[in-house]
C-alpha positions in Angstrom: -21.7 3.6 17.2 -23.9 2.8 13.9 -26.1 -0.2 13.8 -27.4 -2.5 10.6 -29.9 -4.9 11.8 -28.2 -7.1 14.7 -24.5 -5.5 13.1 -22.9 -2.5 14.7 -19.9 -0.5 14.2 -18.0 0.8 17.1 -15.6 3.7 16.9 -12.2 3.4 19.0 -10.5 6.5 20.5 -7.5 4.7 21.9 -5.1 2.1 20.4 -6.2 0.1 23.8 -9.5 0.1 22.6 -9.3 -1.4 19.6 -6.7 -3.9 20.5 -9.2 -5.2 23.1 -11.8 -5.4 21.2 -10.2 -7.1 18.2 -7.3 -9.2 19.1 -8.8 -12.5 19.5 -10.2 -11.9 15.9 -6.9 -10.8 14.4 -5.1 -13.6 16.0 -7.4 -15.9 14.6 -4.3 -15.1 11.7 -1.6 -13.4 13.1 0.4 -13.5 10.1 -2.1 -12.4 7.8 -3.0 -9.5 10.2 0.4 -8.6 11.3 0.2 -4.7 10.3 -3.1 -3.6 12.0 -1.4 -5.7 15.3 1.8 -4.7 15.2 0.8 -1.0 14.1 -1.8 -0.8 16.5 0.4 -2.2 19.5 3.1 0.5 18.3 0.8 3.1 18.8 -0.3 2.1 22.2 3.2 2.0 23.1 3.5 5.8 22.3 5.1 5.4 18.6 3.8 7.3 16.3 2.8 6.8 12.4 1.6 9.1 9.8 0.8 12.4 10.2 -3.3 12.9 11.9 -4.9 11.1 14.7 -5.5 7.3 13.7 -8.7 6.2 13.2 -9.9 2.5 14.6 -12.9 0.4 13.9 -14.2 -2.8 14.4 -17.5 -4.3 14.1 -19.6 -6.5 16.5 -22.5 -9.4 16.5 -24.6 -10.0 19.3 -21.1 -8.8 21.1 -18.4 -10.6 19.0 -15.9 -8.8 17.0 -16.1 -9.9 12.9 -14.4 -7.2 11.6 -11.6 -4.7 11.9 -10.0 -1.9 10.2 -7.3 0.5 10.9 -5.6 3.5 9.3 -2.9 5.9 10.0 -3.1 8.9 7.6 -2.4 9.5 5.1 -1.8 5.8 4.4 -4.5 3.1 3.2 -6.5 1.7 5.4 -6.3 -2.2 6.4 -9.5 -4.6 6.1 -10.3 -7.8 7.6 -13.3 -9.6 8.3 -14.8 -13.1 9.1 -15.9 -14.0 5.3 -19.4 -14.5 6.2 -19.9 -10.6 7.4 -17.6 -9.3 5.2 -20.0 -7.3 2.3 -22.5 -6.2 5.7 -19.2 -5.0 7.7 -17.7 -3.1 4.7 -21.2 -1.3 3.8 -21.4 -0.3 7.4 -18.1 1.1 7.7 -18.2 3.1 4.4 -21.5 4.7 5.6 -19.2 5.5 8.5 -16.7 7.4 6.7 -19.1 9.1 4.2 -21.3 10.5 7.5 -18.0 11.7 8.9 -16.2 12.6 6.0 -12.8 10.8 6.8 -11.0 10.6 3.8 -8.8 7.6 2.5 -6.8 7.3 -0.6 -7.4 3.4 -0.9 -7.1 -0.1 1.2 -4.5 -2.8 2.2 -5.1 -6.2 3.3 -5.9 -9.6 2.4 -6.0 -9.4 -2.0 -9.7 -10.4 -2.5 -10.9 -9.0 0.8 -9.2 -5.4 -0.6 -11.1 -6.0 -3.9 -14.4 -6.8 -2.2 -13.9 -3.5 -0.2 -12.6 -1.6 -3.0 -15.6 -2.7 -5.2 -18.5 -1.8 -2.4 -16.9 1.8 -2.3 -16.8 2.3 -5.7 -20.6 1.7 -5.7 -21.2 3.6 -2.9 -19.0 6.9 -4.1 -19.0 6.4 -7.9 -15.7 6.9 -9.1 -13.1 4.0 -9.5 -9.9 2.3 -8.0 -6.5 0.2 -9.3 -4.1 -2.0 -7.7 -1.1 -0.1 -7.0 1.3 -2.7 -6.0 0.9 -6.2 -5.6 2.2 -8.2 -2.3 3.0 -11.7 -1.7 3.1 -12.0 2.6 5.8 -14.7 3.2 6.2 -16.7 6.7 9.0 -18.6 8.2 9.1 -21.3 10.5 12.7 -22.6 10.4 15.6 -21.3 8.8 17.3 -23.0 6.1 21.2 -21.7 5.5 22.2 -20.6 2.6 25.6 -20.4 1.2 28.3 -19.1 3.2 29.1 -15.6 2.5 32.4 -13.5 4.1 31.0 -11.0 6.5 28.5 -10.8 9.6 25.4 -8.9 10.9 26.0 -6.0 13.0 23.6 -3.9 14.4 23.4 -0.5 13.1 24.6 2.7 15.5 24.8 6.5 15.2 27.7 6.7 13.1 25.7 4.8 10.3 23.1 7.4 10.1 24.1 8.9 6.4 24.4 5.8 4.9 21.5 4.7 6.2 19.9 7.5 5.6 20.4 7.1 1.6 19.5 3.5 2.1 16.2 4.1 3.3 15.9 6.8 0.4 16.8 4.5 -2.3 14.9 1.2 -0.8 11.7 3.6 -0.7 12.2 4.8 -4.5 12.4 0.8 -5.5 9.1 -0.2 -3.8 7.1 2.8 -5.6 6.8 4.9 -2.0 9.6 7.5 -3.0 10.7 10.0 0.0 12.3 13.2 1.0 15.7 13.1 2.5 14.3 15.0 6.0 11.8 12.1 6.2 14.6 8.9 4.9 16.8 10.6 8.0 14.2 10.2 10.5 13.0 6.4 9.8 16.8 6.1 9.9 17.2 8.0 12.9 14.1 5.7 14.4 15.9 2.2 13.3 18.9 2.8 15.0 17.4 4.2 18.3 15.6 1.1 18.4 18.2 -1.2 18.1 16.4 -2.6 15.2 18.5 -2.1 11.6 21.3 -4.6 10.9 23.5 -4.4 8.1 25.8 -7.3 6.9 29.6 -6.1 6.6 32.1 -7.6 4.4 35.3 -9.3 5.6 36.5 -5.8 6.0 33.9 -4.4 7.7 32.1 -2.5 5.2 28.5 -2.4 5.0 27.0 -4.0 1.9 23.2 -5.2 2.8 20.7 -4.1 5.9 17.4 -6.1 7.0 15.1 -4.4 9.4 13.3 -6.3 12.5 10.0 -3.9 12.0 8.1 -4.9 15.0 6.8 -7.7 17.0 3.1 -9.0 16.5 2.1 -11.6 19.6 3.9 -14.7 19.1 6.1 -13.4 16.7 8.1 -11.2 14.5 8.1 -8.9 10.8 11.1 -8.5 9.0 11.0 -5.6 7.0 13.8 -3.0 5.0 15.9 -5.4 3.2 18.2 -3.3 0.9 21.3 -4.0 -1.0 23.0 -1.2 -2.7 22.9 -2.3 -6.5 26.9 -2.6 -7.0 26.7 -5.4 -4.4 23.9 -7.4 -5.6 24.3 -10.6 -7.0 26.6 -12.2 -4.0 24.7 -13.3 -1.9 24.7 -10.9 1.1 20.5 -10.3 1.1 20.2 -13.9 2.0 22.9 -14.0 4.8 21.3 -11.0 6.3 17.7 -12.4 6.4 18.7 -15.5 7.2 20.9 -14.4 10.0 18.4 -12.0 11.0 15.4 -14.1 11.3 17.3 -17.1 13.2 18.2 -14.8 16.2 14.9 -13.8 15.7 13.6 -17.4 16.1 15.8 -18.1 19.0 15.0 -14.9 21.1 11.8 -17.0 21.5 9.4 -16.2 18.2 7.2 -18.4 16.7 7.2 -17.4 13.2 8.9 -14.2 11.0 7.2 -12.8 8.4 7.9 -10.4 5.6 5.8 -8.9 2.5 6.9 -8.9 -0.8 6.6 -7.2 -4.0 5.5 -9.6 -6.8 7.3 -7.4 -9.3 10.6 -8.3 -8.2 10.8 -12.2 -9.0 14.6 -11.5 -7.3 13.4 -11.1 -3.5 10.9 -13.7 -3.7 13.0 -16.3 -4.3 16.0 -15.2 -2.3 13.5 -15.6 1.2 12.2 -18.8 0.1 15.9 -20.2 -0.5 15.9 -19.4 3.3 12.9 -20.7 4.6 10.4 -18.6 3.9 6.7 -19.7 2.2 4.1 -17.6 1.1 0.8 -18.0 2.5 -1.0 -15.1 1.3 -1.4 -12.6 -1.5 -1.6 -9.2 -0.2 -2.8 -5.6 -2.4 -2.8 -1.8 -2.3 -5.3 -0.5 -4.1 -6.0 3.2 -5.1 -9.3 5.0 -5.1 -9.4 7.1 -8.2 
């Protein structure tokens, strides 16, 4: 526990920890925060990301929680703060990690609140960052159909792990966050044990587009994963599936769904806002280099 004037910065060992300590803040906006919740509920619930221990932190005021931050490495680490504490929070925690000598290779959240944290660690360890990829974090509310297309959503099952299995592959190349085929296999592997990978099949039963329900927040749900081989794009069969998708979604009793996009592909982004979906907030990577 580090402390800057009536600020301090407490250090969570558990997943239960930190979610009891920050929750009410990150529900203040669930969608906006729906990583280090849904992450952060995941591990509690004994799943398991990255590859080290995960490190948790919030910050407090005379006992309330302003600030909290979350990483799983080797991934970036996510920001958020009230506004009014946010340059004081930052500066504590990057004290924090130069003391202790954990090492990140950038941040995730909120765009400017990324920048803001991006910039006080530059002047704190020299040195610069970029934007790696750009994000545009879309919510839904109510569905609104699109064009009919042949076919249904099925959920995926073991017999669909090599296709899926290049899916993943292939999806992760597009987004810039290329992987082996040992680690494509187990996400795939981790999807289908969970129930949670659909794929929309043709009027003959062939699989020609998947969508992912990637976890639950608090009152409601990410979409994640959505993939379309490129010999099938262009019919329509994206926007069935998410569609589909997040309207059993909405009727199994969520509030909202929510997906992130990547502002390079103009494609995507107007495919989910055919279908209901609005973007409320720009999201960043950004690189420390």
């Amino acid at each position: 526990m580090r402390r800057g004037n009536d600020m301090k910065l407490v250090l969570h060992d558990t997943a239960e920890s930190f979610i009891e300590a920050s929750l009410s803040l990150l529900l203040k906006n669930e969608v906006l925060n729906n990583l280090p919740i849904g992450i952060s509920m995941g591990i509690r619930d004994g799943r398991s990301y990255g590859d080290g221990d995960p490190f948790f932190a919030t910050v407090e005021v005379d006992g309330r929680t302003v600030a909290a931050f979350l990483q799983t490495p080797p991934r970036y680490l996510h920001v958020y703060s009230l506004a009014e504490y946010e340059k004081r929070a930052f500066g504590l925690l990057i004290d924090e990690l130069r003391r202790s000598g954990v090492s990140i290779p950038g941040v995730i959240g909120e765009e400017a609140m990324g920048r803001g944290f991006a910039e006080l660690w530059k002047e704190r360890f020299g040195g610069d960052w970029k934007v790696k990829r750009g994000l545009r974090l879309f919510q839904l509310d109510a569905v609104t159909p699109p064009e009919s297309v042949a076919g249904e959503l099925r959920i995926a099952g073991e017999r669909d792990e090599d296709l899926l299995t290049g899916w993943v592959g292939a999806f992760c190349e597009e987004v810039g966050e290329p992987q082996g085929e040992e680690e494509s296999r187990k996400s795939a592997r981790f999807m289908i044990e969970r129930k949670s990978v659909y794929f929309w099949v043709d009027g003959a039963g062939v699989p020609v587009s998947c969508v992912c329900n990637a976890r639950k927040i608090v009152t409601g749900e990410v979409v994640n994963m959505v993939f379309t081989p490129l010999k099938n794009r262009g019919r329509g069969y994206a926007s069935v599936a998410v569609a589909e998708l997040s309207q059993r979604l909405l009727d199994s009793g969520a509030a909202f769904c929510c997906l992130f996009t990547d502002v390079e592909n103009p494609t995507s982004n107007k495919i989910y806002q055919k279908v209901g979906y609005r973007v409320i907030a720009k999201y960043a990577t950004m690189d420390f280099v």
